[in-house]
N, C-alpha and C positions, 0 to 999 in steps of 0.2 A: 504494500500500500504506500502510495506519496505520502508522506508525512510535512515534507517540507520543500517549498520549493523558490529559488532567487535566482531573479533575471538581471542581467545588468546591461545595456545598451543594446537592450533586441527591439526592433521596431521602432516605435514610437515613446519605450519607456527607457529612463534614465538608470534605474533600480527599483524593483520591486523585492519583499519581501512575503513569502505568505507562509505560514503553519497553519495546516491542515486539522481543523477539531476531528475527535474519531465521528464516526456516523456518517451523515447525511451531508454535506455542504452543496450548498446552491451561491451559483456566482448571477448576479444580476445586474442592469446596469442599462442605461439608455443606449440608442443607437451611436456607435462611435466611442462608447466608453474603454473600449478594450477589451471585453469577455473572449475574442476570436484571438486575440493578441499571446494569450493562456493557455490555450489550445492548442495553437501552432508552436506555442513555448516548450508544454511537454511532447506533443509530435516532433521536435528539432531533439528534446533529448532521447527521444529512444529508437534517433535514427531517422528522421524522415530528410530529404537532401534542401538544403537552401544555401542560394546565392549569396554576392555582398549584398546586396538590396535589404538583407534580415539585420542588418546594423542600424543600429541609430545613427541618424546624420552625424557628421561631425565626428564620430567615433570609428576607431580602429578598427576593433573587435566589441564582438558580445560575446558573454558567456552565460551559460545556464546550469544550475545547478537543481539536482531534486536528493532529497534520503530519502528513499526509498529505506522500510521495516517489511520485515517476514516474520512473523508469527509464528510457533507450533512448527511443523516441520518443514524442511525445506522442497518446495516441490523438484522430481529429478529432471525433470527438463530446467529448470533453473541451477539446481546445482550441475550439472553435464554443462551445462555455457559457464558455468562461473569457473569452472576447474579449467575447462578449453583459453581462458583468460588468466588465468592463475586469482582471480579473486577470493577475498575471503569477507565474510560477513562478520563485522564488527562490532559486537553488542546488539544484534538479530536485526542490524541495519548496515545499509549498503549506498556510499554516496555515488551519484553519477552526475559526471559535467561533462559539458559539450561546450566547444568556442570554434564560432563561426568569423572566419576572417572578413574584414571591411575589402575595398576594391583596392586596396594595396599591399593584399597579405596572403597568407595560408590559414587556413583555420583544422580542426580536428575533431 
């Protein structure tokens, strides 16, 4: 589960922070507020491809950050990727970041 997730010069945001209550959350918000912005923020971390265009103007790079927690056991398609990786699950949580380079760089 996302427990926690910081963006930092993706789109149109400078930095955001957010912690995840357990349960239910609902993101709402007018048109233009940014809900799609969150979206596309954890679709960039677990892999979806984007250009320099996903930087904030003016800015180099973005990075994105989620911890990701697992509960109870680990399931074995996640542990088979996390060994293929060499990761290891840290207090039954697992941080992942992604940075996407601006139009003068590399990103990863």
């Amino acid at each position: 589960m996302l427990q926690e997730l910081t963006i930092r010069n993706f789109a149109i945001l400078e930095r955001l922070h957010v912690q995840w209550a357990p349960g239910l959350n609902v993101i709402t918000g007018e048109t233009g507020a940014g809900k799609s912005i969150l979206v596309d923020a954890v679709g960039a971390l677990l892999g979806d491809r984007l250009g320099p265009e996903a930087v904030r103007s003016g800015a180099d790079r973005a990075i994105i950050e989620g911890i990701f927690v697992v509960e109870g056991e680990v399931p074995p398609s996640l542990r088979s990727l996390m060994e293929d990786y060499g990761l290891e699950l840290e207090d039954g949580g697992l941080i992942v970041s992604r940075e996407i380079a601006g139009s003068g760089g590399r990103g990863s």
